[in-house]
mmCIF file of the C-alpha atoms, coordinates in Angstrom:
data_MODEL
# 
_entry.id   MODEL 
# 
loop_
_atom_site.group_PDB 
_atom_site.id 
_atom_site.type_symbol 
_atom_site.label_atom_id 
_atom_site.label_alt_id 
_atom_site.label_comp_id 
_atom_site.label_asym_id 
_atom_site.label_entity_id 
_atom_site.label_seq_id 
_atom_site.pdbx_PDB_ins_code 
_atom_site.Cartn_x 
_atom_site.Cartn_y 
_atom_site.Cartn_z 
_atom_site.occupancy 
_atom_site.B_iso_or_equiv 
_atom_site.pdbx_formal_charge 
_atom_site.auth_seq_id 
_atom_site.auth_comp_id 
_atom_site.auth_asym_id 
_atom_site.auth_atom_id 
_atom_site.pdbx_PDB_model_num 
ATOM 1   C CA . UNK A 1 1   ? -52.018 -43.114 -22.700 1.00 0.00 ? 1   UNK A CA 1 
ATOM 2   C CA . UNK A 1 2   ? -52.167 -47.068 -22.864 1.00 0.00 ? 2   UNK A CA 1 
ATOM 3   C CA . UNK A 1 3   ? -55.429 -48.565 -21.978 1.00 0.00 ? 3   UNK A CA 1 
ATOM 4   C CA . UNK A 1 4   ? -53.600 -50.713 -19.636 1.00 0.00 ? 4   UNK A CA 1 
ATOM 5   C CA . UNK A 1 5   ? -52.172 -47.726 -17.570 1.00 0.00 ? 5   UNK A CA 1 
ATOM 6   C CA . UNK A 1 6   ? -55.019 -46.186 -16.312 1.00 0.00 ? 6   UNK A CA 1 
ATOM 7   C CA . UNK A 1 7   ? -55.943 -49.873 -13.757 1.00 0.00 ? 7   UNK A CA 1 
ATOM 8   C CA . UNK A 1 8   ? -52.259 -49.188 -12.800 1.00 0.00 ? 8   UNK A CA 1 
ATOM 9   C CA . UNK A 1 9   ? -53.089 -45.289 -12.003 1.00 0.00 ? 9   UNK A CA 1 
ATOM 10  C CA . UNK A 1 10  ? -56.103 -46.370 -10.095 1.00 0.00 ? 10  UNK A CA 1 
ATOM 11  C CA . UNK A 1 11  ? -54.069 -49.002 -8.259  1.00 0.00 ? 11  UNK A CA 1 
ATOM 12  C CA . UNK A 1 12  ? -51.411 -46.426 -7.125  1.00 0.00 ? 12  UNK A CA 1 
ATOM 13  C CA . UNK A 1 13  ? -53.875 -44.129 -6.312  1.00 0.00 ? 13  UNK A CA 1 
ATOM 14  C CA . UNK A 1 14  ? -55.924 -46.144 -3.918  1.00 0.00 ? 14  UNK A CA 1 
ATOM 15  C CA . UNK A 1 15  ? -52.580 -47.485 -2.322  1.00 0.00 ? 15  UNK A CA 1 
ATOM 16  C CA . UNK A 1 16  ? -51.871 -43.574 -1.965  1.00 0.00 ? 16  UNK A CA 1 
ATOM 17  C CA . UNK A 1 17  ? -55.144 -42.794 -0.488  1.00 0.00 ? 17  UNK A CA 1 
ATOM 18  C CA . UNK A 1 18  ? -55.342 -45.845 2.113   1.00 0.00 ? 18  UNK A CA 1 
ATOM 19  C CA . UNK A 1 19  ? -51.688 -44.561 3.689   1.00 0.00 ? 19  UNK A CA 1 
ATOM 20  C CA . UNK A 1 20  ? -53.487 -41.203 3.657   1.00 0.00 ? 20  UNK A CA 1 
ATOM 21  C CA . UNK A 1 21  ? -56.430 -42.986 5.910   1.00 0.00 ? 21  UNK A CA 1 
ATOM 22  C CA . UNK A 1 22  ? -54.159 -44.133 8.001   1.00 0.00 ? 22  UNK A CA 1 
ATOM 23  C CA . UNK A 1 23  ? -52.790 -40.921 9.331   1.00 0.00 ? 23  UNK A CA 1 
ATOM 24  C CA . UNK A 1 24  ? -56.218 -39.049 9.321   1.00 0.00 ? 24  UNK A CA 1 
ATOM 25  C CA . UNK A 1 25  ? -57.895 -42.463 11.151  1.00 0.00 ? 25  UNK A CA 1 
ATOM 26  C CA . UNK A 1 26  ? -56.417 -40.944 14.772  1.00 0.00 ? 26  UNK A CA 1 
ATOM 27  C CA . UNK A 1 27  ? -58.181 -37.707 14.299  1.00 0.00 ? 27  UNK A CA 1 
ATOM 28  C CA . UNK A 1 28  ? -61.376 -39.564 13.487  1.00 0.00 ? 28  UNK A CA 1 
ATOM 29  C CA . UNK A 1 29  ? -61.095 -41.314 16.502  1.00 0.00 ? 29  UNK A CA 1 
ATOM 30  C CA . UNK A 1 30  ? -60.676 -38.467 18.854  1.00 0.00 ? 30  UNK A CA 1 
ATOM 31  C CA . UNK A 1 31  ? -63.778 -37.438 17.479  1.00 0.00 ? 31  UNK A CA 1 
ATOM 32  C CA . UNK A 1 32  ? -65.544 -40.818 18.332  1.00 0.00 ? 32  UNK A CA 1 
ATOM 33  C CA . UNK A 1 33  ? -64.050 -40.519 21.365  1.00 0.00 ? 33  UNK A CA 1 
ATOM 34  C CA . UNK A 1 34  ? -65.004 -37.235 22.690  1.00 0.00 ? 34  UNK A CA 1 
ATOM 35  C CA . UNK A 1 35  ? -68.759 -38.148 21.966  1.00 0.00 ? 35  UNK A CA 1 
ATOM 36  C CA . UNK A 1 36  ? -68.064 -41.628 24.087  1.00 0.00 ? 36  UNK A CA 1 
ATOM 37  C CA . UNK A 1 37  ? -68.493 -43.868 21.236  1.00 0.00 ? 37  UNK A CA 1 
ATOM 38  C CA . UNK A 1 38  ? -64.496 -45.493 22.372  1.00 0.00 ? 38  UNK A CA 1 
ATOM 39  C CA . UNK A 1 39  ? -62.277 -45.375 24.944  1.00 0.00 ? 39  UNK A CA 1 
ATOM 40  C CA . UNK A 1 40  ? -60.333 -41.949 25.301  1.00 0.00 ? 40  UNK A CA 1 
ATOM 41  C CA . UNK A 1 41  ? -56.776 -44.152 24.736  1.00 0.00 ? 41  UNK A CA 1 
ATOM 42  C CA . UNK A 1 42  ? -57.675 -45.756 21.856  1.00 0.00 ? 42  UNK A CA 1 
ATOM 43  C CA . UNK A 1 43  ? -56.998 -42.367 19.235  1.00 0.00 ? 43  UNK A CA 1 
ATOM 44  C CA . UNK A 1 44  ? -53.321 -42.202 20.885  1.00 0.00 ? 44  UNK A CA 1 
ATOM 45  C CA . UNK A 1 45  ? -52.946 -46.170 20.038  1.00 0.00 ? 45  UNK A CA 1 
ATOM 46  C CA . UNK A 1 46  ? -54.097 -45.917 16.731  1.00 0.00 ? 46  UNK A CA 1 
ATOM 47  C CA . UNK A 1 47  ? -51.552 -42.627 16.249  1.00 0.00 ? 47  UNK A CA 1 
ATOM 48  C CA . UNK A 1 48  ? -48.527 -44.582 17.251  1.00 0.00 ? 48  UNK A CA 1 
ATOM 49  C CA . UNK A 1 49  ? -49.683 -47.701 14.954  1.00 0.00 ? 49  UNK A CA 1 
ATOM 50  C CA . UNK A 1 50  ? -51.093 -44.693 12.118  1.00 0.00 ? 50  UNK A CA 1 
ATOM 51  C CA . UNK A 1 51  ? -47.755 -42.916 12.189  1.00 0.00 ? 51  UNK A CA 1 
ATOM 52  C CA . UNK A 1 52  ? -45.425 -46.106 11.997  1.00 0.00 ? 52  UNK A CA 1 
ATOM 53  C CA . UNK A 1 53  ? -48.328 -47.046 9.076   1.00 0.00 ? 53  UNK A CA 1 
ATOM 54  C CA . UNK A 1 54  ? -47.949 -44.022 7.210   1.00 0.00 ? 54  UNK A CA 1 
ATOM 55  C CA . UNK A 1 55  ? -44.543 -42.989 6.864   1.00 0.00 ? 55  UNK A CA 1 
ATOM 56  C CA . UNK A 1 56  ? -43.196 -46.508 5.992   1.00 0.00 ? 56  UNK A CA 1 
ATOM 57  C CA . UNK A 1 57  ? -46.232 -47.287 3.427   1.00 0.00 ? 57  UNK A CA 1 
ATOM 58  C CA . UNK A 1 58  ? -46.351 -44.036 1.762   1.00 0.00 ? 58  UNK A CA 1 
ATOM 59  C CA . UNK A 1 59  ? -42.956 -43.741 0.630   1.00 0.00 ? 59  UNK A CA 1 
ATOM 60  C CA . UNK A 1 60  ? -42.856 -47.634 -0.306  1.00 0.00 ? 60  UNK A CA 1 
ATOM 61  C CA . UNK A 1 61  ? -45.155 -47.742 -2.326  1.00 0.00 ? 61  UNK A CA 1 
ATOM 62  C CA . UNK A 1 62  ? -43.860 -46.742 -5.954  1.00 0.00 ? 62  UNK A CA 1 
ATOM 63  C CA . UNK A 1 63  ? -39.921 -48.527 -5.471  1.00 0.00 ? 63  UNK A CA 1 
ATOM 64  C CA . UNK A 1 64  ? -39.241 -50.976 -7.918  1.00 0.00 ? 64  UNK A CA 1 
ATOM 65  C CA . UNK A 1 65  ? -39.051 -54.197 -6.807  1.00 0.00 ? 65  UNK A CA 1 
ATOM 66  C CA . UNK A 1 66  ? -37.170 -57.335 -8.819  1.00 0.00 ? 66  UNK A CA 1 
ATOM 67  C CA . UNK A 1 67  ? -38.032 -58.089 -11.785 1.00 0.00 ? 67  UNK A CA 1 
ATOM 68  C CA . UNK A 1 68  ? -37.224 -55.306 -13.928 1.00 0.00 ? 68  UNK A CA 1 
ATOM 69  C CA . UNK A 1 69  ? -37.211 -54.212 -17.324 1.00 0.00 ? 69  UNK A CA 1 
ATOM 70  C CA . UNK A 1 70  ? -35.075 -51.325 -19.077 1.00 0.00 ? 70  UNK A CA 1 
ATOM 71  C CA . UNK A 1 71  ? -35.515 -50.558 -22.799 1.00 0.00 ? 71  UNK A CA 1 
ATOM 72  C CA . UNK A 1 72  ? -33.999 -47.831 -24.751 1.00 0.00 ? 72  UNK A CA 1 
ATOM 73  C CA . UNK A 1 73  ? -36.958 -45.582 -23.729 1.00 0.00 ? 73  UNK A CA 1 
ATOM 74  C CA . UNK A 1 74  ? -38.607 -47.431 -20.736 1.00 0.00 ? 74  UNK A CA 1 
ATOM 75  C CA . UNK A 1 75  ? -38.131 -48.417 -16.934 1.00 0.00 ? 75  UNK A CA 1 
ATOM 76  C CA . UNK A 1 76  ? -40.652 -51.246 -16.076 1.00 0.00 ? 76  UNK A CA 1 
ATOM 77  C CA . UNK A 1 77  ? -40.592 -52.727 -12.430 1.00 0.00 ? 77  UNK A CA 1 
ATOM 78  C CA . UNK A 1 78  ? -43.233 -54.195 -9.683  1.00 0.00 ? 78  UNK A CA 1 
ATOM 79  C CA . UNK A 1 79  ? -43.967 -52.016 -7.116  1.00 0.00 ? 79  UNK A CA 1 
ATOM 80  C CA . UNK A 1 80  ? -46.625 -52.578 -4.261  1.00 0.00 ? 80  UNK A CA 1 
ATOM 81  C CA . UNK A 1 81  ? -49.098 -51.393 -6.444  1.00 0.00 ? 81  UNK A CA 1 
ATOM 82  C CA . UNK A 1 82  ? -48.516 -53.299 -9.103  1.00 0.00 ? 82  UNK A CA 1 
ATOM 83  C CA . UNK A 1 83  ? -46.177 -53.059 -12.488 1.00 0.00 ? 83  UNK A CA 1 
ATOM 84  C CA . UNK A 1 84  ? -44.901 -49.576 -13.302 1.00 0.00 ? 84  UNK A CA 1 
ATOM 85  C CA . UNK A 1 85  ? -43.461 -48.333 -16.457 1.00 0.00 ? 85  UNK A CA 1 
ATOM 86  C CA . UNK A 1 86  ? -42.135 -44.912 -16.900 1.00 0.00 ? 86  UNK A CA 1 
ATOM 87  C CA . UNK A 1 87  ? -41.415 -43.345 -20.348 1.00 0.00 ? 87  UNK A CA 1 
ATOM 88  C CA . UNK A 1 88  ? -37.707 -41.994 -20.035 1.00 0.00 ? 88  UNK A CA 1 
ATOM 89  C CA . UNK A 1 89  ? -38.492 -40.185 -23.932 1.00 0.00 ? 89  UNK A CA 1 
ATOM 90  C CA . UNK A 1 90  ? -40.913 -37.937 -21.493 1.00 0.00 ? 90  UNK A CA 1 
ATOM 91  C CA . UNK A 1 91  ? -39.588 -37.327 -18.055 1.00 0.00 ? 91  UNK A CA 1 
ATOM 92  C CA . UNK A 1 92  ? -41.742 -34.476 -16.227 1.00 0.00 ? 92  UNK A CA 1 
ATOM 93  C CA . UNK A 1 93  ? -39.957 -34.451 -12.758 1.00 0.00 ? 93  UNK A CA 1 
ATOM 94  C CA . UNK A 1 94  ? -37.006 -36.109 -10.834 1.00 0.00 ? 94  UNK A CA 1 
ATOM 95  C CA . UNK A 1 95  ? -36.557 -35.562 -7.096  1.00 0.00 ? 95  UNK A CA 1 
ATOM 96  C CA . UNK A 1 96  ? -35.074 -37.410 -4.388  1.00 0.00 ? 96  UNK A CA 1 
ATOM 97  C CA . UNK A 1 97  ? -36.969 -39.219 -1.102  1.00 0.00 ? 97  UNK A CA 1 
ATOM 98  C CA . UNK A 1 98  ? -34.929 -39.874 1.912   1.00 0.00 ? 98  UNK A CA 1 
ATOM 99  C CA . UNK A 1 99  ? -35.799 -42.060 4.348   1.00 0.00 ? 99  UNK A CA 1 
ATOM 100 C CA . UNK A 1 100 ? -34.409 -43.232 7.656   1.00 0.00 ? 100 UNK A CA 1 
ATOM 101 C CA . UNK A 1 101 ? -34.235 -46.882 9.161   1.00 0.00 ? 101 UNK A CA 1 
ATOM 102 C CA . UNK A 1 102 ? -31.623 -48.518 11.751  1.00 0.00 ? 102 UNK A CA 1 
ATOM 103 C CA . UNK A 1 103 ? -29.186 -48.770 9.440   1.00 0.00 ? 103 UNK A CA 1 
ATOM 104 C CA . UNK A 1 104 ? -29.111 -45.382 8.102   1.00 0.00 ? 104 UNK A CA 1 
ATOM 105 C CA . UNK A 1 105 ? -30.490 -42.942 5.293   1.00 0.00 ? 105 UNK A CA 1 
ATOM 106 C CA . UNK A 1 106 ? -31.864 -44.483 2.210   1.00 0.00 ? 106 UNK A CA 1 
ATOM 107 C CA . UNK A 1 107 ? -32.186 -42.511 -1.240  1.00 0.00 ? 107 UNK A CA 1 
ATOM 108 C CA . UNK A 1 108 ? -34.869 -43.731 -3.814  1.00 0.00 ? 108 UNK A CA 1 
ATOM 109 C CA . UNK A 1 109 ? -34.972 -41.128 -6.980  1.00 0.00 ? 109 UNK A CA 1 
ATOM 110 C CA . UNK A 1 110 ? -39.075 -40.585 -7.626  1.00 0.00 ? 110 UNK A CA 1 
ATOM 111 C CA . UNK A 1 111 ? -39.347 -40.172 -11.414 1.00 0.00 ? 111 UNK A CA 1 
ATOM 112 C CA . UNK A 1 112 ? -42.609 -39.046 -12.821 1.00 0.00 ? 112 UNK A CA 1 
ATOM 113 C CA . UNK A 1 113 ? -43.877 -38.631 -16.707 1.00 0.00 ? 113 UNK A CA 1 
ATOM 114 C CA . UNK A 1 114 ? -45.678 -36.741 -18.547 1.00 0.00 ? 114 UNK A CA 1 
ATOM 115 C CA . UNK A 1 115 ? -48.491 -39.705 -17.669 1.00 0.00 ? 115 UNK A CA 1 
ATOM 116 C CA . UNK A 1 116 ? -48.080 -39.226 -14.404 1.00 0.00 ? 116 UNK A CA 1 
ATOM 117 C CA . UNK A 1 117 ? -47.037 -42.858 -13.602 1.00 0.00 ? 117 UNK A CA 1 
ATOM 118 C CA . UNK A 1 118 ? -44.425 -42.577 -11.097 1.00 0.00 ? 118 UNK A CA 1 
ATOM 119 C CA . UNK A 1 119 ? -41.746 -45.111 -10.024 1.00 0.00 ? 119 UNK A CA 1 
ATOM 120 C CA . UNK A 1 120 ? -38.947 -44.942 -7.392  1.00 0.00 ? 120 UNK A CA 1 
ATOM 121 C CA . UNK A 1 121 ? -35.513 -46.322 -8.547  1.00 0.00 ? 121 UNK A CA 1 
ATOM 122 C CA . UNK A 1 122 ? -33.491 -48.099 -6.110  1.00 0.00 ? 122 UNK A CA 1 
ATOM 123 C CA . UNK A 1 123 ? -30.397 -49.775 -8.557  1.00 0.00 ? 123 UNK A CA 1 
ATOM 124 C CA . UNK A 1 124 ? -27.292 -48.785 -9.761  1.00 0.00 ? 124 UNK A CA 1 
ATOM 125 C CA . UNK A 1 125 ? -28.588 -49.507 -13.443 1.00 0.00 ? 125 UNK A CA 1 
ATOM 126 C CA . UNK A 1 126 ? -31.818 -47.893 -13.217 1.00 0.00 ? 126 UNK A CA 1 
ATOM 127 C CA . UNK A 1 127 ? -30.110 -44.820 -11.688 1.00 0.00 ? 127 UNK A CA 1 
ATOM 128 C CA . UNK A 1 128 ? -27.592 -44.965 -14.839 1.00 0.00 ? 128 UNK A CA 1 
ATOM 129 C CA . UNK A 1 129 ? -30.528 -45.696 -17.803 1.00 0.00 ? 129 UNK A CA 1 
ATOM 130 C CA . UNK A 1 130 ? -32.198 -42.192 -15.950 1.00 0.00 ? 130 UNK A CA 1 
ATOM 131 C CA . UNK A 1 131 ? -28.658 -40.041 -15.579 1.00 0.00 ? 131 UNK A CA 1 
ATOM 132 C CA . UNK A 1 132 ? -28.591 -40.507 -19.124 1.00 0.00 ? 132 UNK A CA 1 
ATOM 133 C CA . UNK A 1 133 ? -31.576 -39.644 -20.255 1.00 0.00 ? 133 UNK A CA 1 
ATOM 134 C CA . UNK A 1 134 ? -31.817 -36.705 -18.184 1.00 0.00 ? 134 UNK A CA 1 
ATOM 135 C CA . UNK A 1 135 ? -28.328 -35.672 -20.086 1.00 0.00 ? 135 UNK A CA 1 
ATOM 136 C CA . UNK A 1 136 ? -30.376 -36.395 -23.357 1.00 0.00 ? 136 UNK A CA 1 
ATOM 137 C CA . UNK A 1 137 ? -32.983 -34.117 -22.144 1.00 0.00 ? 137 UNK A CA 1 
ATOM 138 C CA . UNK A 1 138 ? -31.121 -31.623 -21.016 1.00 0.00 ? 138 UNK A CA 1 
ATOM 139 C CA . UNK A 1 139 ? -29.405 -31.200 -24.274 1.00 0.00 ? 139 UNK A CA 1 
ATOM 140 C CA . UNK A 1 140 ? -32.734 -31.447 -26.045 1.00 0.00 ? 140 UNK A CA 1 
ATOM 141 C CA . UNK A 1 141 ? -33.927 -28.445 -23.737 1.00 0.00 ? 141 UNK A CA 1 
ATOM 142 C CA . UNK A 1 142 ? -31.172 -26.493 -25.832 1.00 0.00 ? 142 UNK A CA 1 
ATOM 143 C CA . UNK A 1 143 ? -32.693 -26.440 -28.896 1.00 0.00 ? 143 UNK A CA 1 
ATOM 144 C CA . UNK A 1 144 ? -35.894 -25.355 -27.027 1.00 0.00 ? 144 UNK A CA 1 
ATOM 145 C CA . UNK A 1 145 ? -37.739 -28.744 -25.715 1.00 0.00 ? 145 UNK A CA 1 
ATOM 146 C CA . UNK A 1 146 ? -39.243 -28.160 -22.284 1.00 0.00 ? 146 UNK A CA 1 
ATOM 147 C CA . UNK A 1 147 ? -36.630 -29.928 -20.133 1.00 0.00 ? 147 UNK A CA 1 
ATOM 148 C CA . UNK A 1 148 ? -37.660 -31.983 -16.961 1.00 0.00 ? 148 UNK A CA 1 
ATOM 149 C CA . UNK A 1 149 ? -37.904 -30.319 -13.441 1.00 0.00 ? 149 UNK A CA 1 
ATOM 150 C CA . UNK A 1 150 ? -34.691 -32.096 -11.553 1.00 0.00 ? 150 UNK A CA 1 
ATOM 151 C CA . UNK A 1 151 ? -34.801 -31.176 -8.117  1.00 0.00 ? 151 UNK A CA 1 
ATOM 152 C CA . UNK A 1 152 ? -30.345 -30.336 -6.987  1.00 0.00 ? 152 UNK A CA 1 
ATOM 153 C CA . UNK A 1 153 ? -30.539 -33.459 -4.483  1.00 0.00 ? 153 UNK A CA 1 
ATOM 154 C CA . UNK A 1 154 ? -31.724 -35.381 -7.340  1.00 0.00 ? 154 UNK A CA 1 
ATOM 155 C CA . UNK A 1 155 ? -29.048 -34.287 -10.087 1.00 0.00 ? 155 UNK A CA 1 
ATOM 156 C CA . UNK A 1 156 ? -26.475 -34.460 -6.740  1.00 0.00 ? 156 UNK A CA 1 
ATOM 157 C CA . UNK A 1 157 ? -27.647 -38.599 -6.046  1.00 0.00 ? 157 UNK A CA 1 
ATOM 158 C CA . UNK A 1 158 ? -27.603 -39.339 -9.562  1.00 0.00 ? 158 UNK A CA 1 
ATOM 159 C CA . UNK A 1 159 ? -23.722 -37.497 -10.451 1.00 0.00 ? 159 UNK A CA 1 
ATOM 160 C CA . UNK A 1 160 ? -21.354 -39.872 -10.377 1.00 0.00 ? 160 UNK A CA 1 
ATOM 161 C CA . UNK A 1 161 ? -19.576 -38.583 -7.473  1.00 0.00 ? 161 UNK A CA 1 
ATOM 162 C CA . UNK A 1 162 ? -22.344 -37.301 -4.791  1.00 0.00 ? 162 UNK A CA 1 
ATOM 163 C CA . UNK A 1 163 ? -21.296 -33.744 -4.064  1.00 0.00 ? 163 UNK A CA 1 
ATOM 164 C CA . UNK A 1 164 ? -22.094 -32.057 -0.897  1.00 0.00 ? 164 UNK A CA 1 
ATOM 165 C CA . UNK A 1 165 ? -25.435 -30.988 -1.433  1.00 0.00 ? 165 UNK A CA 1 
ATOM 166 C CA . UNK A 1 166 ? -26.772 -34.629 -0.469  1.00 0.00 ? 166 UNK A CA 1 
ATOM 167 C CA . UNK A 1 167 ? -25.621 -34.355 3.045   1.00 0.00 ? 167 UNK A CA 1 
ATOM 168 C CA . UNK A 1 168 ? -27.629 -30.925 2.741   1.00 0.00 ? 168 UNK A CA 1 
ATOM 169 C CA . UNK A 1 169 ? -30.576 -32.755 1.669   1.00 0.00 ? 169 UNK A CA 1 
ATOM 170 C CA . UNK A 1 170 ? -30.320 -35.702 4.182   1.00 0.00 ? 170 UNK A CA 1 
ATOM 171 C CA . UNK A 1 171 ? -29.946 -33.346 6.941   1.00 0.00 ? 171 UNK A CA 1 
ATOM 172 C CA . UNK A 1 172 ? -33.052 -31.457 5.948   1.00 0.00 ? 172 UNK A CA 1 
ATOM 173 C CA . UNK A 1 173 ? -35.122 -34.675 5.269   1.00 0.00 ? 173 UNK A CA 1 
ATOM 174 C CA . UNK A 1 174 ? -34.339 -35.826 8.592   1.00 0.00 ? 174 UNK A CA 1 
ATOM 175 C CA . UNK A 1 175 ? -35.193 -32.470 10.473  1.00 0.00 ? 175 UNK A CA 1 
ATOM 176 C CA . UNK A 1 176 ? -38.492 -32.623 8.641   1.00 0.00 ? 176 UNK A CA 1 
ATOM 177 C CA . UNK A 1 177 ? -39.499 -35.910 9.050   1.00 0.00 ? 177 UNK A CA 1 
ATOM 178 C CA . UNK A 1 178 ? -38.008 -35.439 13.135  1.00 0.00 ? 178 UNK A CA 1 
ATOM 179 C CA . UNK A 1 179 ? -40.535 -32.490 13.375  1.00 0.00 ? 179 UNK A CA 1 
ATOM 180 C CA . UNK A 1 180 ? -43.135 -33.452 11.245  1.00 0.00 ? 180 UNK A CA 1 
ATOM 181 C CA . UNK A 1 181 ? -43.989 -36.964 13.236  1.00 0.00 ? 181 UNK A CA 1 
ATOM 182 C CA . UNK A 1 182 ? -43.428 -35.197 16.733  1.00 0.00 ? 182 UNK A CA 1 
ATOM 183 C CA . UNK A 1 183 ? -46.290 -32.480 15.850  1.00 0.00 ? 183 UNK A CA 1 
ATOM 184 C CA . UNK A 1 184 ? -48.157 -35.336 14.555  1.00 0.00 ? 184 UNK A CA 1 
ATOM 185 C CA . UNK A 1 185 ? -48.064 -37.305 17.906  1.00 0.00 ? 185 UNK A CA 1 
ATOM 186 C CA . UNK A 1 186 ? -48.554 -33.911 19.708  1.00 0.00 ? 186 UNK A CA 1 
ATOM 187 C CA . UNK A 1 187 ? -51.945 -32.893 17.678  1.00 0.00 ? 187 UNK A CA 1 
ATOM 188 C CA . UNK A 1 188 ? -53.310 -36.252 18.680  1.00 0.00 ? 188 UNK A CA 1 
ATOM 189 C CA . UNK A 1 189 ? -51.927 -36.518 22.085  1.00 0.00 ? 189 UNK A CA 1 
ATOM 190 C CA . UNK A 1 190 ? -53.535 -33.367 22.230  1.00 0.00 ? 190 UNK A CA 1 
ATOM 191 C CA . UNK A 1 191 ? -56.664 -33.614 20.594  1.00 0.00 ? 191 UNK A CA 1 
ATOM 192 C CA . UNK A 1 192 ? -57.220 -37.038 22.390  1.00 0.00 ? 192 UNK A CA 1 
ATOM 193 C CA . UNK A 1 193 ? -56.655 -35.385 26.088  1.00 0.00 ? 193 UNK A CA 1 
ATOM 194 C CA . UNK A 1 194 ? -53.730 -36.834 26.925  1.00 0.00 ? 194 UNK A CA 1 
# 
């Protein structure tokens, strides 16, 4: 691994682990508040403000952003935590993040190496350069080279005509995240004494 790769690891990493403080900072709180060291509101304020925090940040934080770079073997684009580059020649896995908004789902395809750098492709030509290199891999896996992990959702965004099992996906991803943030706010409501 590049000398230069392992600042970038350390950057993604702490951007990882400061959206992870956010959504454990509420539970701290109750804490702080149960002994009267704060108000008892302020661990359900710092939920609503931890959860909006969290689930926006987290995801966010390994799309590319403009400029990019493709090379034969490469993706290279800025992300929030700085400049990613992912070596297409060694593709571990491929899976698909779904996230909602007011104007509807939104795919990003999460690759990760065999460096563990990961980087979240948002373009049309970035989404090409990796449907053909998983092909290339794919083929290589035939004459016995480990192939990359594709999750179906993934190989379904990337075909060139999405097949059904996308609307499976998006339907799932938005159950989960539905459920997921209301047992969040619960737990603290909860916790907090609301």
């Amino acid at each position: 691994m590049e000398a230069t790769a392992i600042p970038r690891l350390a950057r993604a990493h702490m951007g990882s682990a400061l959206a992870v403080t956010a959504l454990l900072l509420p539970f701290g709180a109750c804490g702080l508040a149960r002994t009267g060291a704060m108000p008892e509101g302020t661990p359900v304020v710092l939920a609503l403000l931890s959860v909006i925090i969290g689930f926006v940040l987290l995801p966010a934080l390994c799309e590319e952003r403009a400029p990019f770079r493709h090379s034969s073997s490469h993706l290279t684009a800025h992300t929030l935590t700085g400049q990613r580059s992912v070596d297409l020649n060694r593709i571990a896995t491929v899976r698909l993040l779904t996230t909602f908004s007011y104007g509807g789902a939104s795919h990003t395809v999460v690759v990760r190496d065999t460096h563990g750098v990961r980087l979240g492709i948002t373009t049309e030509r970035s989404r090409r350069k990796l449907r053909r290199a998983i092909e290339k891999a794919d083929a290589n896996a035939a004459r016995g080279v480990p192939a990359p992990r594709v999750s179906r959702a993934a190989r379904a965004y990337l075909a060139p005509a999405p097949g059904p099992g996308l609307v499976g996906h998006t339907v799932l991803a938005f159950l989960l995240m539905t459920v997921s943030v209301s047992l969040y706010v619960c737990v603290v409501l909860r916790l907090g004494g609301q």
